[in-house]
C-alpha positions as CSV (number, residue, x, y, z in Angstrom):
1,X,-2.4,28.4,53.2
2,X,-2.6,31.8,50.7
3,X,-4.7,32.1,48.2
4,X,-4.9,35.1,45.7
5,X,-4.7,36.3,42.4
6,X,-1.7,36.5,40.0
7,X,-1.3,40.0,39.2
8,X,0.4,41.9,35.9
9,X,2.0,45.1,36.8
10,X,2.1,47.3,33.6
11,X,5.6,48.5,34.3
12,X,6.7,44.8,33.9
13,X,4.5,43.9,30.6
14,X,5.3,47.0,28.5
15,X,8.8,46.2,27.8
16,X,8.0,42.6,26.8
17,X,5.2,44.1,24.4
18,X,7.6,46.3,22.8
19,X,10.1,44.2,22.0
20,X,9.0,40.5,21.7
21,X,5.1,40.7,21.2
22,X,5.7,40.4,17.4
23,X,8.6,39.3,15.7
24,X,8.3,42.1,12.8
25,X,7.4,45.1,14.0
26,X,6.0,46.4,10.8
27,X,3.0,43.7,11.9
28,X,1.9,47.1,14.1
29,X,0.5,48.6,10.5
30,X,-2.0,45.2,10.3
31,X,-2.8,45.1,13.7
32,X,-4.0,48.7,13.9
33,X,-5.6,48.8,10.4
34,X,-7.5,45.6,11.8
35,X,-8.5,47.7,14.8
36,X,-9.9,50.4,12.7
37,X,-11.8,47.8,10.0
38,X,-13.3,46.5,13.4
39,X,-15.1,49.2,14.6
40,X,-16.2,50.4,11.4
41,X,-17.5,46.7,11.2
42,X,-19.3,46.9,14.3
43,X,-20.9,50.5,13.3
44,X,-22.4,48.6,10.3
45,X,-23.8,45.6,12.5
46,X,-25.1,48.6,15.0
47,X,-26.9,49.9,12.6
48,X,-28.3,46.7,10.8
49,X,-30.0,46.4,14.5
50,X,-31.1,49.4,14.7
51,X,-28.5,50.8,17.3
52,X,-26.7,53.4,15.8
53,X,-29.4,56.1,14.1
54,X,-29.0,57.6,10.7
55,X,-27.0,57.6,7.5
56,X,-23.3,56.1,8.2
57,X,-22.0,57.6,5.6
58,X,-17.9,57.6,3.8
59,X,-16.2,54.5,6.2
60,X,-13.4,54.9,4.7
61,X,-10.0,54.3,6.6
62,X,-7.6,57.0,6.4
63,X,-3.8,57.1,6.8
64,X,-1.6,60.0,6.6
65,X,2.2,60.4,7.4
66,X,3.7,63.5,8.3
67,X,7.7,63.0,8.2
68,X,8.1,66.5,9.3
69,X,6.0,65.6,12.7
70,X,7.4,62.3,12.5
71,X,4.0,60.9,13.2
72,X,1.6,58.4,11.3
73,X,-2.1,58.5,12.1
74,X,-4.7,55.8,11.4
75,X,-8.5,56.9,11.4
76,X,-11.7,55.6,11.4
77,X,-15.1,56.5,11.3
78,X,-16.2,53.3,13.4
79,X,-18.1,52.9,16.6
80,X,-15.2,55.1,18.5
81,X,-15.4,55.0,22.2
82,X,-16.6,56.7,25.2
83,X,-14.3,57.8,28.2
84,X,-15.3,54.9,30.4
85,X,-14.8,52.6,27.3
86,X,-11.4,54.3,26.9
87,X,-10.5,53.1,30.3
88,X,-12.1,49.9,29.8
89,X,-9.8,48.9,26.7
90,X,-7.1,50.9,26.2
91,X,-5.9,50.8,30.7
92,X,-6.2,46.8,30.3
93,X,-3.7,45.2,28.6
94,X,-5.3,42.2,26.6
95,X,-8.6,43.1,27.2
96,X,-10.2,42.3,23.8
97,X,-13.2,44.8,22.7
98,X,-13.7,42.6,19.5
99,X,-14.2,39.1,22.3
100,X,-16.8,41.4,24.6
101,X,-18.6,42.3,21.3
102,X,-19.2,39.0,20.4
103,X,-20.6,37.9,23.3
104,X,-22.6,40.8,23.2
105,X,-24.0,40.4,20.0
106,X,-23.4,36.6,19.0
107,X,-25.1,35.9,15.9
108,X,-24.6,39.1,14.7
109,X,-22.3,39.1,11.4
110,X,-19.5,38.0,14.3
111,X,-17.6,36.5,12.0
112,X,-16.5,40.3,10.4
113,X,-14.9,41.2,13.7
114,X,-11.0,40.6,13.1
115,X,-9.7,40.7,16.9
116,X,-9.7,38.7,19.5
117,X,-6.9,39.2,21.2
118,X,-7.1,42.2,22.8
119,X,-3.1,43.1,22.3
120,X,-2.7,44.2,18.9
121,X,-3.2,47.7,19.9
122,X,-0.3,47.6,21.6
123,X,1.7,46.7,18.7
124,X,2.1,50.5,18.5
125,X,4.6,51.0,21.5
126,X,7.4,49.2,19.5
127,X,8.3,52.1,17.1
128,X,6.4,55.3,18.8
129,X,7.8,56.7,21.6
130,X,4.0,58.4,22.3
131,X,0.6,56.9,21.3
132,X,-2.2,59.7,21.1
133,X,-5.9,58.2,20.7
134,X,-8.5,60.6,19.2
135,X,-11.9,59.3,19.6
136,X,-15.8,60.2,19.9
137,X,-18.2,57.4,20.7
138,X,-21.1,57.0,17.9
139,X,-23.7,57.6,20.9
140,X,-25.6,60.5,20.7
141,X,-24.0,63.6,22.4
142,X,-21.0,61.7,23.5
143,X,-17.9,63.6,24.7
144,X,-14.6,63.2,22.8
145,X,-11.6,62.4,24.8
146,X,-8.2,62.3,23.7
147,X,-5.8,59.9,25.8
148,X,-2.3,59.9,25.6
149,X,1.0,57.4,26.9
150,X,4.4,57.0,26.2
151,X,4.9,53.2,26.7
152,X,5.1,53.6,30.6
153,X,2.3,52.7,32.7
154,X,1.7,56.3,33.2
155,X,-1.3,58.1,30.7
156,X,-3.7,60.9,30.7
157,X,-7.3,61.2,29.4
158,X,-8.7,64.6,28.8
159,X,-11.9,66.0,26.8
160,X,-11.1,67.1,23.5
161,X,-13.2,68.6,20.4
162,X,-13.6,66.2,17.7
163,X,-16.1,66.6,15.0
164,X,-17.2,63.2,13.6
165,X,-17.2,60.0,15.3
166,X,-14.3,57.4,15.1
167,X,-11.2,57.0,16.4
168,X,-7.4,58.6,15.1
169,X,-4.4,56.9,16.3
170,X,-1.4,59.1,16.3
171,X,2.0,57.4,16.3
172,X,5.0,59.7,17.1
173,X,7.7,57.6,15.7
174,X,10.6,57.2,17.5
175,X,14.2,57.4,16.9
176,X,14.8,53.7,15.8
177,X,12.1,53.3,14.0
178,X,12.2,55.9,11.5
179,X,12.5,53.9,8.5
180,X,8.5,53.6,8.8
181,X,8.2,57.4,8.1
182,X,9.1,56.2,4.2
183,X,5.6,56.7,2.3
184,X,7.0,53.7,0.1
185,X,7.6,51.6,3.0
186,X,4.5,52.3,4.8
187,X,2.3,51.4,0.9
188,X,4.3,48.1,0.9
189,X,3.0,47.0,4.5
190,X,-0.4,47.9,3.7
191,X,-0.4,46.2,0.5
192,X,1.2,43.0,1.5
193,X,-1.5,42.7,5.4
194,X,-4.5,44.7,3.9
195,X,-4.8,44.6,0.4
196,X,-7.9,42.6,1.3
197,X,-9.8,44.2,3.7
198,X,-13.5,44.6,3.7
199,X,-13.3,48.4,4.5
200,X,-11.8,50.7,2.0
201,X,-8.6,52.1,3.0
202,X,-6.7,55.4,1.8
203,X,-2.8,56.1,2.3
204,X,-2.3,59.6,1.3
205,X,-5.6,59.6,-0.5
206,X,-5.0,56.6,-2.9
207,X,-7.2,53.4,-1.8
208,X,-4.7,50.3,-1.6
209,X,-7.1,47.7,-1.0
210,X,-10.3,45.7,-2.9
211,X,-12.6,45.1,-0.2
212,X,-14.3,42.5,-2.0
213,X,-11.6,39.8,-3.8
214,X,-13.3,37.4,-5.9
215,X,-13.4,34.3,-2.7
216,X,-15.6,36.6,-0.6
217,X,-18.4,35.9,-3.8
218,X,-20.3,32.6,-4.6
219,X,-19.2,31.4,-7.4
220,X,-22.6,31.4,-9.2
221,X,-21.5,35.1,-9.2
222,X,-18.3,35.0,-10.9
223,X,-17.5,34.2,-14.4
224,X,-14.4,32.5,-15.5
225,X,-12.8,35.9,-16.5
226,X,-13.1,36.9,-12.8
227,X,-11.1,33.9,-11.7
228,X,-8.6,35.1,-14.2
229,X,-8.7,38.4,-13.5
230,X,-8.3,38.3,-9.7
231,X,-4.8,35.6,-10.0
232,X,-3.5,38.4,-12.1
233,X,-4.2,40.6,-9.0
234,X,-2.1,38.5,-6.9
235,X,0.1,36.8,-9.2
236,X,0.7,39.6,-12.0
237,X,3.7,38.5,-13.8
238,X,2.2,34.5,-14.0
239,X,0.9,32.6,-17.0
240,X,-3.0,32.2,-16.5
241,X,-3.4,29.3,-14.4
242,X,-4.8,25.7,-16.1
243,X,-8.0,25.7,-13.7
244,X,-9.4,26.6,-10.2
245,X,-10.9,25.1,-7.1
246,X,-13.6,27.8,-5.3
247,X,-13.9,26.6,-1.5
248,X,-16.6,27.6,0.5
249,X,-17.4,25.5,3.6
250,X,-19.8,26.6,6.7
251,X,-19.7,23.4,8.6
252,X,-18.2,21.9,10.7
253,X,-15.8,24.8,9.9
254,X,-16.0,28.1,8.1
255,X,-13.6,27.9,5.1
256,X,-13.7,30.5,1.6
257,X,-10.4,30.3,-1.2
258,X,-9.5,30.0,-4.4
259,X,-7.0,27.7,-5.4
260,X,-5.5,27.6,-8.6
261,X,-3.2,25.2,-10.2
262,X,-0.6,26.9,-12.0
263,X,0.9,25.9,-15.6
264,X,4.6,24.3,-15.1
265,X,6.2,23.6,-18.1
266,X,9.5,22.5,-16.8
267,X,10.5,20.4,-13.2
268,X,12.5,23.7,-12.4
269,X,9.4,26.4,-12.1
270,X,8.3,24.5,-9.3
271,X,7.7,27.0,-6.4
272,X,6.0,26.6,-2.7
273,X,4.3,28.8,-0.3
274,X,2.7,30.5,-2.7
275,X,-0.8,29.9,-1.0
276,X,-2.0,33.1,1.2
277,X,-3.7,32.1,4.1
278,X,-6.1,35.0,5.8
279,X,-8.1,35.3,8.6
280,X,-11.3,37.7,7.6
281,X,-9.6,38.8,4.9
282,X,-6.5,40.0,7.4
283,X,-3.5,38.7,5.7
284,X,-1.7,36.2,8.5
285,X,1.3,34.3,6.3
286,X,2.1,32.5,2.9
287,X,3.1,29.4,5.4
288,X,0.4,27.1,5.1
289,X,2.1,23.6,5.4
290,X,-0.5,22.6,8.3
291,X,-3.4,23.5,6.7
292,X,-3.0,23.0,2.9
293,X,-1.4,18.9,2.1
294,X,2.3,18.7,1.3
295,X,1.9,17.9,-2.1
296,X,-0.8,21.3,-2.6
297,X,1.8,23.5,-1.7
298,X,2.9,23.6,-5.7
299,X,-0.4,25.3,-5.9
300,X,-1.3,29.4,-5.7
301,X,-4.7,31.4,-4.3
302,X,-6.1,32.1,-1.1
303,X,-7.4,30.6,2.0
304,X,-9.5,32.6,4.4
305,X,-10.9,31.0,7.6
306,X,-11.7,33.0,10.6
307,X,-11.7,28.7,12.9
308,X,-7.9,28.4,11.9
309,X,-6.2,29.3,15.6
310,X,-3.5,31.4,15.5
311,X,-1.1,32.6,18.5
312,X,-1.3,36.8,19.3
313,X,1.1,37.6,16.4
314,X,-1.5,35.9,13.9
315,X,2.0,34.0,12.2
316,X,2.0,30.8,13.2
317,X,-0.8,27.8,13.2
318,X,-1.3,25.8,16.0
319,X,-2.6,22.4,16.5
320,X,-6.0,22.1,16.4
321,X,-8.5,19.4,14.9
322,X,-10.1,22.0,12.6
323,X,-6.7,22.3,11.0
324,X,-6.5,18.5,10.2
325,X,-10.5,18.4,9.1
326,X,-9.0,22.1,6.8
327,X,-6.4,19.8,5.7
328,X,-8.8,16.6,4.6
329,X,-11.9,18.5,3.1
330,X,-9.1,20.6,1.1
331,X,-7.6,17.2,-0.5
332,X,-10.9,15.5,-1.0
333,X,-12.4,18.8,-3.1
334,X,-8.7,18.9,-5.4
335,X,-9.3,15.1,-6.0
336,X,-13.1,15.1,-7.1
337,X,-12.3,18.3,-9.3
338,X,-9.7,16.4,-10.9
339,X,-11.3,13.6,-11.2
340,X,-14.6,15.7,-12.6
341,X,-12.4,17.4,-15.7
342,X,-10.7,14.4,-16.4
343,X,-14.6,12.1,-16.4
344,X,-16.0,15.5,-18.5
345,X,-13.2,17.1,-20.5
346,X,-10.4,14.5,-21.1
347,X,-9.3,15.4,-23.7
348,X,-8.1,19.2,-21.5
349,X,-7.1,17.1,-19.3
350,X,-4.6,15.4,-21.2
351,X,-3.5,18.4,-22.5
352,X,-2.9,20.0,-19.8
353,X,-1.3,16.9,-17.9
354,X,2.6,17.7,-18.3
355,X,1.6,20.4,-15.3
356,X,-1.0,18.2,-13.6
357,X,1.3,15.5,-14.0
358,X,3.6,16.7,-10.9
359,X,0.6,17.5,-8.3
360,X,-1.1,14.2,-9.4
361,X,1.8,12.2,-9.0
362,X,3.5,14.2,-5.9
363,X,0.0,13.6,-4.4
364,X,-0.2,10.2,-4.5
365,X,3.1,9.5,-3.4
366,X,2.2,11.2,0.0
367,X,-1.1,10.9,0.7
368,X,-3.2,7.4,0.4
369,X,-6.5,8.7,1.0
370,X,-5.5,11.0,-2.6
371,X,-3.8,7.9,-4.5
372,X,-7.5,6.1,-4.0
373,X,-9.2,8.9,-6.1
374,X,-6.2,9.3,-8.5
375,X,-5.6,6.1,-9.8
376,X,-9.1,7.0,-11.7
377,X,-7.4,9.8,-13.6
378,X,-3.6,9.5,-12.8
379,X,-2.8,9.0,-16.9
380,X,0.8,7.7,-18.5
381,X,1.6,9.1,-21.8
382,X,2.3,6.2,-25.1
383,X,5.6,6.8,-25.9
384,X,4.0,7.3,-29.5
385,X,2.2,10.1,-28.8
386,X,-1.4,10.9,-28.4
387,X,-2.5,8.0,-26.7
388,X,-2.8,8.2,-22.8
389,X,-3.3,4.9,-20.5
390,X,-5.1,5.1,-16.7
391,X,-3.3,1.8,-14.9
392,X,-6.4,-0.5,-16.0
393,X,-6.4,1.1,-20.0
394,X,-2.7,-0.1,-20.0
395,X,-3.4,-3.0,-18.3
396,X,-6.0,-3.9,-20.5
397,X,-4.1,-2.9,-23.6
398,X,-0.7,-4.9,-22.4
399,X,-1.4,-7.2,-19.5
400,X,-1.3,-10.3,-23.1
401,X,2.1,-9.7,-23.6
402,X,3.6,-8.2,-20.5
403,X,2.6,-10.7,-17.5
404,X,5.4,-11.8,-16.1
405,X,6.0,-15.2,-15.0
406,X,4.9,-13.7,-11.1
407,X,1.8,-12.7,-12.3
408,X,3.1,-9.1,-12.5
409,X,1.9,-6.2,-14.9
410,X,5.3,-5.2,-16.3
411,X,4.8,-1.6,-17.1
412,X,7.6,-0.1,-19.9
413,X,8.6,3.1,-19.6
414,X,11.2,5.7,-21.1
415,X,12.8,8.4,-19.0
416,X,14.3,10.1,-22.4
417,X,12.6,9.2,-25.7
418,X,15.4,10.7,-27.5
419,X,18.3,8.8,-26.5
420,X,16.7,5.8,-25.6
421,X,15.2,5.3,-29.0
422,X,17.2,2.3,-30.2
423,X,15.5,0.7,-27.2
424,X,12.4,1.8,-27.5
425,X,12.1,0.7,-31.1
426,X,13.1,-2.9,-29.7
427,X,10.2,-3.0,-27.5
428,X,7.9,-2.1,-29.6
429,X,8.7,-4.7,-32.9
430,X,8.1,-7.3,-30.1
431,X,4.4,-5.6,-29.4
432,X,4.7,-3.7,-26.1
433,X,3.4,-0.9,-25.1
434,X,6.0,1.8,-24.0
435,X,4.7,5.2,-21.9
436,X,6.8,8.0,-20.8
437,X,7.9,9.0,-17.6
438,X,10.5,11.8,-17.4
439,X,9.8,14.1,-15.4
440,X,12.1,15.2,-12.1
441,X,9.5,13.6,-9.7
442,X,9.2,10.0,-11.9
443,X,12.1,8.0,-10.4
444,X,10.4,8.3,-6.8
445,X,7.1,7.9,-7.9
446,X,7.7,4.1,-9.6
447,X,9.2,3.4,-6.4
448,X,6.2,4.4,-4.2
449,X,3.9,3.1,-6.5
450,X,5.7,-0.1,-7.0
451,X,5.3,-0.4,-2.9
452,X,1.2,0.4,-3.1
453,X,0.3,-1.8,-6.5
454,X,1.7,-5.2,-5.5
455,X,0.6,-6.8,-8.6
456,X,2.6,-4.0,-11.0
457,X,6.4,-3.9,-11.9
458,X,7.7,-0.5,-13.7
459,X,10.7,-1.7,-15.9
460,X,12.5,1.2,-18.5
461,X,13.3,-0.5,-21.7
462,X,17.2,0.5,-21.5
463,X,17.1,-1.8,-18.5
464,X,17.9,-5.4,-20.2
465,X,17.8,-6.7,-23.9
466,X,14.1,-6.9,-25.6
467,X,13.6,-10.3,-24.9
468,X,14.3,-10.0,-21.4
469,X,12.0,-6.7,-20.5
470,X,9.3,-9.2,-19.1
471,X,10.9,-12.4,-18.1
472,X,14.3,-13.7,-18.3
473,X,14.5,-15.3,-21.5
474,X,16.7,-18.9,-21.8
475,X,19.4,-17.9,-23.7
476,X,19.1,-18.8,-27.6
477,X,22.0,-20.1,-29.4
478,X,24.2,-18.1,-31.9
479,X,25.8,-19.1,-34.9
480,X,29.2,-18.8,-33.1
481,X,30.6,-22.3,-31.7
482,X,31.8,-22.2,-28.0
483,X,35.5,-21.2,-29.2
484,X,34.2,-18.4,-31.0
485,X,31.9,-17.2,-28.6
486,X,34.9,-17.4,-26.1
487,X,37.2,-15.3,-28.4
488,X,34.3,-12.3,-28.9
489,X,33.3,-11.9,-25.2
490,X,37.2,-11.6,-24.8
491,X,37.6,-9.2,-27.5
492,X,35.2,-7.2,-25.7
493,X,36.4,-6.9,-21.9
494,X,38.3,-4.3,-21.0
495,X,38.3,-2.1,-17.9
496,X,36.6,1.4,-18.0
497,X,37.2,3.3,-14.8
498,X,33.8,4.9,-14.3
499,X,31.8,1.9,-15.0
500,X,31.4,-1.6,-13.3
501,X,31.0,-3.9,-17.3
502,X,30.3,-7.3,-18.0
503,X,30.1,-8.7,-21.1
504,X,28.0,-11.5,-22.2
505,X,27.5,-13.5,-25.6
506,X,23.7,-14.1,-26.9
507,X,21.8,-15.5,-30.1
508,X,20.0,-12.4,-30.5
509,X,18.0,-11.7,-33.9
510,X,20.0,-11.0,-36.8
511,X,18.5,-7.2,-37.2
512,X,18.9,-6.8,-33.5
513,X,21.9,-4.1,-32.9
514,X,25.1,-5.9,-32.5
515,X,26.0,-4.4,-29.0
516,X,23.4,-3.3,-26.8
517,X,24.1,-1.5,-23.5
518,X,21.5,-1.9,-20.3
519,X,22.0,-0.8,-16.7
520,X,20.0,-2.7,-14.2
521,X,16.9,-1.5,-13.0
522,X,17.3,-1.1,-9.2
523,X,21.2,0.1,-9.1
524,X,19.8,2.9,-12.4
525,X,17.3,4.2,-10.4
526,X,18.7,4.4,-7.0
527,X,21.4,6.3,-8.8
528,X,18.2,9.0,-10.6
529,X,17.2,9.0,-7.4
530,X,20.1,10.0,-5.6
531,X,20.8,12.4,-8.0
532,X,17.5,14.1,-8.0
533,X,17.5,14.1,-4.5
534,X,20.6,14.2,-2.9
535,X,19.0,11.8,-0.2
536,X,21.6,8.6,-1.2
537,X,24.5,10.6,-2.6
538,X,27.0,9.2,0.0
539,X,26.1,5.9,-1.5
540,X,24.2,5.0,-4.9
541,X,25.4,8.4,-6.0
542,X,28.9,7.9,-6.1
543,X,29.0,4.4,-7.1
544,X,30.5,3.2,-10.8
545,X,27.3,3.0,-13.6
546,X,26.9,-1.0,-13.8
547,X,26.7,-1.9,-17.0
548,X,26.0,-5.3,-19.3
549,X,27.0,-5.6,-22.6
550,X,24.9,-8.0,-24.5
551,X,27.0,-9.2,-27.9
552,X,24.7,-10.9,-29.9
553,X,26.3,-13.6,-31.8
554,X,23.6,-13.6,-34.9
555,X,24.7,-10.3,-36.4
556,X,26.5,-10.6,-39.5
557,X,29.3,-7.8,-38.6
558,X,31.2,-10.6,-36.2
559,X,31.6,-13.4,-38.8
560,X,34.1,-10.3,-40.2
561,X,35.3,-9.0,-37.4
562,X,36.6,-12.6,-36.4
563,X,38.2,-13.3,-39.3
564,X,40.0,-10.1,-39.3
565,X,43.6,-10.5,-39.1
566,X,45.1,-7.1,-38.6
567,X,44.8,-7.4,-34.8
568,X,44.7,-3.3,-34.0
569,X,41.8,-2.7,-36.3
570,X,40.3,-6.0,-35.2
571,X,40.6,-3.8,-31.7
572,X,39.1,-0.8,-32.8
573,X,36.1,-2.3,-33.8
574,X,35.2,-4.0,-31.3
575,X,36.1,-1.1,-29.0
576,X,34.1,1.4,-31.3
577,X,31.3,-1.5,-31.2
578,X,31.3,-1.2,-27.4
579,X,31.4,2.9,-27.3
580,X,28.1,2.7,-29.7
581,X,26.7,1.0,-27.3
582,X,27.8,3.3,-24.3
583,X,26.6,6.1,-25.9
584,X,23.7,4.9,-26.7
585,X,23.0,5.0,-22.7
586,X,24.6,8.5,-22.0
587,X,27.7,7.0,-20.6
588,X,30.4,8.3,-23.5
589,X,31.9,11.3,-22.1
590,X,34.9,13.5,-22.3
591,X,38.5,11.7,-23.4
592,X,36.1,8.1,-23.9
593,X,33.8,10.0,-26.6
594,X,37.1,11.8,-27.7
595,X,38.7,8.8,-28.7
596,X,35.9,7.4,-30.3
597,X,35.4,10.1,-33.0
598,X,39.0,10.2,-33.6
599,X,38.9,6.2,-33.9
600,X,35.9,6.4,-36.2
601,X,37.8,8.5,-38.6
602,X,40.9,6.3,-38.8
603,X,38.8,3.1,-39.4
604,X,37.3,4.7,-42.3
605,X,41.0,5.1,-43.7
606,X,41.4,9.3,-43.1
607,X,43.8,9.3,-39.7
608,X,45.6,12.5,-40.7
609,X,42.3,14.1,-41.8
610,X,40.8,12.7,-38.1
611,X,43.7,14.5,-36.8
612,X,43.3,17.7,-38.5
613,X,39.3,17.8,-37.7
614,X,40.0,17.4,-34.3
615,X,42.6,20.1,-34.0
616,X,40.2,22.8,-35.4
């Protein structure tokens, strides 16, 4: 039996690090920015201990291109680095100087130190074709060395002249990378990784970054023009944002952010990944799906959280229990600040619910540890106006009249107040209470919620005659004997391509409409659904509208339209009768709503003049 150790050869990992360590290779800029914010970090700890003597001075990052020399240099004025340290870090690939610090000094502001992978200065070999390191230790009367490589395992160390301590890193750009000797593109890489650093840095002597954004602050230090202030900074051409959740957790994990919820006035502005997740203020990605809920990725801000693991490339999260515990304690503090404003300031609240609305509703849909909380504060909107209902306020307010006969809460609602008017008016003269639900997410949501609150039933009011929104009611009898009744629901059959009618004959009130259109509940909302969706459009979505035509017998207009003996125009009416009703559910379109304008004007006597208005 052998037994040994596995070993690396540089000549075989260097190839691999220059093409496939990260998949964008302007991710070199953040990894050797990080580099240089780490040792200036570790200077300052240093010297809180008493380990590095005197004043530390301008820590300023610099960054200077030279397209001429094809070369862009990062410098510090950190810790810098010995010869033997030189060797140490920069001859062994992945070994982390950031991991032996911390071990080193544990307990001592480690959670500033960025790296811990002990690879990201390599990220340099994908676009130089040389790497010069600069550097002169911060220990008294230490020697500067300069070391030098070309991406093969061969290098040289030599000792140089160099006044002040740090570290410059000189990148001679080679021939495919040379779009990185752009000044613009190089600003636009450090704005989008390090606009957030806590170490000023300088590209061609402007500073691009705020070393202290508004979640490195307690809040007790921030006023509400900060918040304000600082979502301008990362959002600049977005309305101001309704309200804002500061995090700031130590234990069992360490977790700082802002999150703001952003005002939506319409279904279409709603827009994901627009969370920015950091590590030590080091942006990592605007991918947060593991970390942040599902239905919290309509919101904006910042996360920053130094326990979140990450692979080398800082890109992708991977599974870890602190990422689910992330994922929990970030649902638990959006529901108790909702639930806060809404105990507090109602009255904001319900202003402000046509965007709360969607992350509300969205949230309780997928998540039942959130629906628990929100049922407190998830509010439905009076059809009236005004007026807003939690579940048990409606309850309380309808549960008398709409109970139906299985002990249900019958909930009426209106998808479109506008069209659905007629309907709604219907519903209310018998006393019940109508609320509005009409936004893109609604159609889904009565069908989740419908599946958690076994003892509620959402029913729109277009979905059956008044007197059958609650329970089915025995049909009353009409004025019309059984031969007339006969004759009417004949008059009214016909075939419509689109739509899948049946007509029926009731004793409705005499100021009830004289034709009213409904659409059944389920096969109406599958088809929203599928439409919203596209999840069912094989199916529901391409099915024929179903449609029932109620003719109610007690209205006046059919004791005439009976005894009419002009057969065609006995036709027209009931056929315009029948359209009035279609369009009162949005199903009169093209040649159908054609035909009934041009009908309309020859029952009122002006065919020619129908003719003519039609033309023009």
């Amino acid at each position: 039996m052998q037994k040994g150790s596995i070993r690396v050869q540089t000549e075989n990992i260097f190839p691999i690090i220059k093409k496939f360590l990260y998949s964008e290779h302007d991710i070199f800029i953040r990894e050797l920015v990080s580099n240089a914010v780490d040792a200036t970090q570790k200077l300052r700890t240093l010297s809180s201990i008493g380990e590095a003597k005197g004043d530390l001075g301008d820590l300023t990052i610099d960054i200077q291109l030279d397209k001429e020399a094809k070369t862009i240099t990062i410098s510090d004025k950190g810790v810098g680095m010995t010869a033997e340290e030189v060797d140490k870090y920069l001859n062994q690939v992945a070994f982390s100087g950031a991991e032996e610090f911390l071990k080193k000094y544990k307990g001592q502001n480690e959670a500033n130190i960025i790296g811990h992978f002990g690879l990201g200065f390599y990220s340099s070999f994908m676009v130089s074709e040389r790497v010069d390191v600069i550097t002169r230790s911060y220990r008294e009367g230490a020697q500067a060395v300069k070391w030098e490589c070309d991406g093969s395992p061969e290098y040289s160390l030599e000792d140089v002249e160099k006044a002040e301590r740090g570290t410059d890193i000189v990148l001679h750009i080679n021939e495919e990378s040379q779009e990185f000797l752009d000044a613009d593109r190089i600003s636009a890489t450090l704005k989008k990784f390090c606009r957030f650093l806590p170490v000023p840095i300088k590209f061609e002597g402007e500073q691009i970054n705020n070393p202290q954004p508004a979640w490195t602050k307690k809040p007790s230090e921030l006023t509400a023009q900060d918040y304000q202030d600082f979502y301008k900074e990362l959002y600049p051409y977005s309305e101001a944002p309704l309200f804002w959740i500061h995090l700031n957790v130590d234990y069992p994990f360490s977790l700082t952010g802002i999150l703001y919820f952003p005002k939506i006035k319409q279904s279409y502005e709603i827009q994901k990944d627009k969370i920015q997740l950091y590590s030590n203020q080091v942006f990592v990605t605007d991918e947060v799906k593991d970390i942040v809920p599902e239905f919290l990725m309509l919101l904006h801000g910042v996360l920053d959280s130094p326990d979140i693991p990450l692979n080398v490339s800082r890109s992708y999260l991977q599974g870890d229990p602190n990422v689910k515990k992330i994922n929990n304690h970030i649902t638990k503090k959006v529901a108790d600040k909702l639930e806060d404003i809404f105990n507090k300031e109602r009255k904001e609240f319900e202003e402000k619910w046509e965007s709360l609305g969607l992350f509300v509703k969205y949230g309780m849909m997928t998540d039942d540890k959130f629906l628990e909380k929100a049922v407190k504060f998830h509010i439905m909107e009076d059809v009236k106006g005004g007026k807003f209902y939690t579940l048990e306020e409606y309850r309380s307010q309808a549960e008398g009249l709409q109970k139906n006969k299985d002990g249900k809460l019958v909930i009426l609602y209106t998808s479109n107040p506008v069209q659905q008017d007629s309907y709604i008016q219907q519903a209310l003269a018998k006393g019940f209470v109508v609320v509005k639900l009409e936004t893109i997410v609604d159609a889904a949501f009565i069908n989740q919620m419908e599946s958690k609150w076994p003892d509620v039933h959402f029913t729109r009011v277009d979905s059956d005659i008044a007197d059958n929104l609650i329970d089915k009611a025995e049909t009353t009898g009409s004025v019309l004997n059984t031969e007339e009744e006969t004759a009417l629901k004949q008059l009214f059959e016909r075939q419509v391509p689109e739509l899948h009618m049946t007509v029926e004959v009731k004793g409705l009130s005499p100021e009830a409409p004289p034709v009213v259109a409904t659409r059944p509940e389920f096969m109406r909302r599958m088809k929203d659904m599928a439409a919203v969706s596209g999840s069912m459009g094989g199916f529901y979505a391409n099915m024929p509208d179903e449609v029932t035509l109620t003719v109610n017998g007690n209205h006046a207009i059919f004791q005439t339209i009976l005894k009419e003996d002009d057969k065609a125009r006995q036709e027209k009416l009931v056929h315009n009768l029948s359209d009035l009703a279609l369009l009162s559910q949005g199903l009169l379109k093209g040649n159908n709503l054609t035909h009934f304008i041009q009908r309309s004007v020859d029952l009122m006597g002006g065919e020619q003049k129908g003719k003519i208005i039609l033309e023009a």
